[in-house]
C-alpha positions as CSV (number, residue, x, y, z in Angstrom):
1,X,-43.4,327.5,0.6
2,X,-40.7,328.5,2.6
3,X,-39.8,332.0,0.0
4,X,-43.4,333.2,1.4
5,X,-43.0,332.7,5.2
6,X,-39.6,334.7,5.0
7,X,-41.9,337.6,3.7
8,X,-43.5,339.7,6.6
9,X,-46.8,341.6,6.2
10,X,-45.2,344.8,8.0
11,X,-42.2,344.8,5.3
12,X,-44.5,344.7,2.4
13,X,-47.1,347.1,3.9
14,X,-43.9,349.3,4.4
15,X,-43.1,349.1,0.8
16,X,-45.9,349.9,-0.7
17,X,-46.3,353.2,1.3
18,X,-42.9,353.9,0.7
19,X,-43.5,353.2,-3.1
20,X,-46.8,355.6,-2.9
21,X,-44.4,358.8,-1.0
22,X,-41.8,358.3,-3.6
23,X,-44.6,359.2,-6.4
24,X,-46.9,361.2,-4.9
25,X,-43.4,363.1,-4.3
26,X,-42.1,362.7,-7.9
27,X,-45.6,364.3,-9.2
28,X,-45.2,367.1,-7.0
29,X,-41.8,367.8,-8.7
30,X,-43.2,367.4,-12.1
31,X,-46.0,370.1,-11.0
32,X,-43.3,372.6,-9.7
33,X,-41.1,372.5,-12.8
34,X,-44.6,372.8,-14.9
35,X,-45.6,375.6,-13.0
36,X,-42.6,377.7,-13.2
37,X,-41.0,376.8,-16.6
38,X,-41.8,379.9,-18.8
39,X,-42.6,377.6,-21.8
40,X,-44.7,374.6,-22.3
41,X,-42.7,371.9,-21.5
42,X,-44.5,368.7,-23.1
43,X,-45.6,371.0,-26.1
44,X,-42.0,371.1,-26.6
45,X,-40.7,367.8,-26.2
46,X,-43.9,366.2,-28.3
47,X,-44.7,368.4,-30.9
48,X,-41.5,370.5,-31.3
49,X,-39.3,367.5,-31.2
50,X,-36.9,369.1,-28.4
51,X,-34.9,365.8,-27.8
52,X,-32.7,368.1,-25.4
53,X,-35.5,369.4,-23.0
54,X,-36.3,365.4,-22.9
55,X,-32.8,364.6,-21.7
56,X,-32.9,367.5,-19.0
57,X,-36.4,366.4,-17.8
58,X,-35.0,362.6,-17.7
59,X,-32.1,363.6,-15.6
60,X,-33.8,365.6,-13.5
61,X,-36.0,362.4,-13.0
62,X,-33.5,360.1,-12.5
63,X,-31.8,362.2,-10.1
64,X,-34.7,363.0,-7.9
65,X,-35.6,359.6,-7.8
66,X,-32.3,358.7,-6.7
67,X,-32.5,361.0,-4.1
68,X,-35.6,359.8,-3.0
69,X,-34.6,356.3,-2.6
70,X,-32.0,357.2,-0.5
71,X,-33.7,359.2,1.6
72,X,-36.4,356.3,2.4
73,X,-33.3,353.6,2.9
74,X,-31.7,355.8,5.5
């Protein structure tokens, strides 16, 4: 019982907003690089098998959720 009182209400409260900025943030990037790629992306990645576009969108991804996270730590 003692892992539970160490838990505030405030910290996980904090946490789930944060959690809920990070992806409402994350979907807005996925809009803007939908919006202004001149080609379908998901069309390409499912149906033309473009493992490359995949990559670039993962990376792109990972590094925006990266930068994120840091933001919201600091």
């Amino acid at each position: 019982m003692d892992l539970f009182s160490a838990i505030s209400l405030a910290e996980v409260v904090s946490t789930i907003v944060f959690s809920l900025i990070g992806i409402v943030i994350l979907l807005l990037c996925w809009w803007v690089i939908k919006t202004f790629s001149p080609f379908p992306i998901v069309k390409e990645i499912e149906k033309d098998q473009n493992v490359a576009l995949a990559i670039l969108i993962a990376s792109v991804f990972l590094s925006l959720s990266l930068i994120i996270s840091a933001v919201i730590l600091s």
